[in-house]
C-alpha positions in Angstrom: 0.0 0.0 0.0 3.1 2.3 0.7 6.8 2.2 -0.3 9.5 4.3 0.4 12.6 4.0 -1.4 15.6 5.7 -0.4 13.9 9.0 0.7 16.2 12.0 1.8 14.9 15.0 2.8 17.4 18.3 3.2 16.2 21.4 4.5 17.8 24.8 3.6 20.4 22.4 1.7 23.6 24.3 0.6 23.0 26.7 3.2 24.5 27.2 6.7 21.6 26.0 8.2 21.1 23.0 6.3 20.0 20.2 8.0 19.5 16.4 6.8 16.2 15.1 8.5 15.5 12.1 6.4 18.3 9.7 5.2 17.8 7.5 3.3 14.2 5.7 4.5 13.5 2.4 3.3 10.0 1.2 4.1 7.0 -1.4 2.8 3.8 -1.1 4.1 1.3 -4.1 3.4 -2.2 -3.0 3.0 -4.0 -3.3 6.7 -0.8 -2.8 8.5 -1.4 -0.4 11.8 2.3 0.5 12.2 3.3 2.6 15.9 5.8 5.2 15.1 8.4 6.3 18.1 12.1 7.7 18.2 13.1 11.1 20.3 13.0 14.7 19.4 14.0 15.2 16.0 14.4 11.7 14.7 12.1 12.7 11.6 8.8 10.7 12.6 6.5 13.7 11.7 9.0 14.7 8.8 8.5 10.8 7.1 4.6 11.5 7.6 4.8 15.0 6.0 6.8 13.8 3.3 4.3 11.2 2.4 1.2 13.5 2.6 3.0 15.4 0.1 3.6 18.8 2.5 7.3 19.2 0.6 8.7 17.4 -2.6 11.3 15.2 -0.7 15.5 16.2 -1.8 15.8 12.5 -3.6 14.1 8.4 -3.7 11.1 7.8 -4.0 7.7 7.3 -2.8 4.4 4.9 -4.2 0.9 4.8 -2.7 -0.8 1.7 -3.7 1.8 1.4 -6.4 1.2 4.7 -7.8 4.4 6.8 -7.8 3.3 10.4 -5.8 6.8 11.6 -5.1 6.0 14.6 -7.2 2.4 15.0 -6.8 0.9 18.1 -5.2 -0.5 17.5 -1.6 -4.1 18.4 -2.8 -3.7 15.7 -5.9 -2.3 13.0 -2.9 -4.5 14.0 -0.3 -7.3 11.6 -2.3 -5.4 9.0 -0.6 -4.6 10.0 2.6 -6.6 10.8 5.9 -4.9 12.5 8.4 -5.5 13.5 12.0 -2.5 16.4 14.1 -1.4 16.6 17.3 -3.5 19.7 17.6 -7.2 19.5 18.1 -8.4 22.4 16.7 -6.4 21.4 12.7 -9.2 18.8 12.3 -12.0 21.1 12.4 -13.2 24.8 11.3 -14.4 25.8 14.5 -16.9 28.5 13.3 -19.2 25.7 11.6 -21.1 22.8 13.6 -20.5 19.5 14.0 -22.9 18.8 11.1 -21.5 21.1 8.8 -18.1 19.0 9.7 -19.1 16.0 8.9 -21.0 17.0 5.4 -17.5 18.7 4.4 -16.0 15.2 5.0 -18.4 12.7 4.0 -18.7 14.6 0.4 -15.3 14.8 -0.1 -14.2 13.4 -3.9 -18.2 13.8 -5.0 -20.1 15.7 -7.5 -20.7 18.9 -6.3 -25.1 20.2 -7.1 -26.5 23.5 -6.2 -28.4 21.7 -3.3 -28.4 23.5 -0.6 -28.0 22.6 3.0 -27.8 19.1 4.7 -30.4 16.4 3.8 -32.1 14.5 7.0 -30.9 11.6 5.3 -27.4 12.2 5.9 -28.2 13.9 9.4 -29.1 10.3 10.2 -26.3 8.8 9.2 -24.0 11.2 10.9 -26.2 10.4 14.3 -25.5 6.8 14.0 -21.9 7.1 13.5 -21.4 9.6 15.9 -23.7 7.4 18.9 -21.1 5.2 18.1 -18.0 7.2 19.4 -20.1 7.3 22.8 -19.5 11.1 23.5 -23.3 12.4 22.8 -21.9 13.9 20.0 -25.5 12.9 18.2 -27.2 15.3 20.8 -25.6 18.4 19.4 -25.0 18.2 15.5 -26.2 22.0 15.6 -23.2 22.6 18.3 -20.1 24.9 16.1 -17.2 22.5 16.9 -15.5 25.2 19.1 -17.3 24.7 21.9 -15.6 20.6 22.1 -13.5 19.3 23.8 -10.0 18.3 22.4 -10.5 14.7 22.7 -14.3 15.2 21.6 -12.6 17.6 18.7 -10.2 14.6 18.0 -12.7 11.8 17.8 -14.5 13.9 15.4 -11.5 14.6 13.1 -11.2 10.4 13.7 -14.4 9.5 12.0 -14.2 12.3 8.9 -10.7 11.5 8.4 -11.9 7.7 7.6 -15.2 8.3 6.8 -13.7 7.6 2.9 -11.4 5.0 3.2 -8.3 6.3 3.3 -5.3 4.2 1.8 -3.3 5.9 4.3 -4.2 7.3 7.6 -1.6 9.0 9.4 -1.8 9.7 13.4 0.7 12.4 14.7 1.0 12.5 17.9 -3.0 12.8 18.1 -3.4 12.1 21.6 -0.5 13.6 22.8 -1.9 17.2 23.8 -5.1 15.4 25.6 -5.1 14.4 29.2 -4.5 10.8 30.3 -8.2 9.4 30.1 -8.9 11.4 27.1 -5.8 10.5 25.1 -6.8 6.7 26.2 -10.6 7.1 25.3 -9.3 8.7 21.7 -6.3 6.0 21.3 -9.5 3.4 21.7 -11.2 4.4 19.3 -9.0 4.7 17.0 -8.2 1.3 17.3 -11.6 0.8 16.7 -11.9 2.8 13.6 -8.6 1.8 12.2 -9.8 -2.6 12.6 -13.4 -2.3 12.1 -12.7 -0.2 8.4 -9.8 -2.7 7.7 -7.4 0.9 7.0 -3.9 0.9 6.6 -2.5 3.4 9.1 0.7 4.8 10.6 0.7 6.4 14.3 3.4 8.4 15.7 3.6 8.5 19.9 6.4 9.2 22.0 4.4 6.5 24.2 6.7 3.1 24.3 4.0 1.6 25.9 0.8 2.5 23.8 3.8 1.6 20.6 4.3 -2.2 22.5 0.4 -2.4 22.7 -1.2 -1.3 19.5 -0.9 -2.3 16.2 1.2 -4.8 14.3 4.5 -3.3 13.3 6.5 -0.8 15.6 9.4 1.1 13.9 12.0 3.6 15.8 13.5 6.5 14.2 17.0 7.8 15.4 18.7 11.2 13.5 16.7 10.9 9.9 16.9 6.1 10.3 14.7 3.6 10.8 16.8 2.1 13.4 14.3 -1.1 14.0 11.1 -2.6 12.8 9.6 -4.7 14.5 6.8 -7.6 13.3 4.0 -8.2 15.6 5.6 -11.6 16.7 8.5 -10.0 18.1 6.3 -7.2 19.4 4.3 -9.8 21.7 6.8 -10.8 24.1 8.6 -6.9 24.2 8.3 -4.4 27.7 9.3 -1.1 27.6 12.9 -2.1 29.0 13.7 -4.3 26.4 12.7 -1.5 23.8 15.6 0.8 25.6 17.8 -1.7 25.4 16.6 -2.8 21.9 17.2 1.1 21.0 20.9 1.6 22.7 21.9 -1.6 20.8 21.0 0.1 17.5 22.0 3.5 18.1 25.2 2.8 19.9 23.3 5.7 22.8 21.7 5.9 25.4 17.8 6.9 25.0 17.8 10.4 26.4 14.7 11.7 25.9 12.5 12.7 29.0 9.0 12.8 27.3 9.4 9.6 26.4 11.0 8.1 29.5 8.3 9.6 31.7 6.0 9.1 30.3 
């Protein structure tokens, strides 16, 4: 569903400031893979994901979606592929319209636009019964402008329109990790709901090691622009947080150092 080949990425290249985020990423992706994303501050995690939603064209490789080659399509061309949901709460949503109006932006996405005007009580219906299934009472209060949400009720929403279509790739970043405890938990459920139940493929970034060990099928850690280890759901089974430090110092050849991660 996804290949990387060889992908670089060089900021302000020839510059003082250049900087070489991505080197080199090799990665396959099968079609339902659920693959947790983790590494320290400024391993490229959120670069890799940017670089396949098509945010930047990439310095050099190359880079297929369900074996069409995108490395030089526009973002707006790619995004027909790709469901996405940020760390921040409020990117999901315009917060002036209601849920409603949301959910009709989403669920009409890639169809013919008509002069009809205004939301049919047939698709009102079907936007209650997917939302009484997030279990927030979201179903209550279609008329409610998405402002006045919560984050994690802001980031279940952005959940459901974000794979409302399909996606051949959704892409988590960090999209729990500006909620509190039992709402990130509540939102990381569901999205494991969302992501089995519509057979997606999807790729999460967390700095959690434990929410890495626990969900999906393929873990990968990023260290300085590598994929320093992936690891198959067979190997993940029988893996603690402990032996992913040690796992990580053997690769690296250092010690894991970052505190957001190791508190967590």
């Amino acid at each position: 569903m996804l290949k990387l080949s060889e992908v670089h990425q060089i900021f302000e290249q020839g510059t003082i400031n250049e900087k070489h985020v991505l080197k080199g990423i090799d990665l396959d992706v099968e079609q339902g893979d659920f693959i947790t994303i983790i590494g320290g501050n400024g391993a490229g995690k959120s670069t890799m994901l940017n670089a396949i939603a098509g945010n930047f064209v990439i310095t050099s490789g190359k880079i297929e979606i369900d074996n069409t080659d995108v490395t030089r399509m526009p973002v707006y061309k790619r995004a027909k592929h790709i469901g996405r949901v940020f760390q921040d709460p409020r990117m999901g949503t315009a917060t002036d319209m209601t849920i409603e109006e949301n959910l009709a932006i989403a669920y009409r996405r890639g169809k013919p636009r008509t002069l009809k005007w205004g939301i049919t009580n047939k698709e009102r219906d079907y936007f209650r019964e997917v939302l009484s299934q997030l279990d927030l009472g979201l179903e209550n209060r279609l008329k409610d402008k998405t402002r006045f949400l919560s984050g994690g009720q802001r980031q279940a929403l952005t959940l459901l329109m974000a794979s409302f279509h399909h996606p051949k790739i959704l892409l988590l970043d960090e999209h729990t990790a500006a909620l509190d405890p039992k709402t990130a938990a509540k939102v990381l459920e569901l999205t494991v709901k969302i992501v089995g139940e519509n057979k997606l493929t999807a790729m999460m970034v967390t700095h959690n090691m434990r929410d890495a060990l626990r969900v999906g099928n393929r873990l990968i850690m990023m260290n300085k622009g590598n994929c320093i280890l992936n690891i198959n759901a067979e190997e993940k089974k029988g893996l603690d947080v402990p032996d992913l430090l040690n796992m990580f110092e053997k690769a690296s050849g250092e010690k894991m150092e970052n505190d957001r991660m190791l508190l967590d």
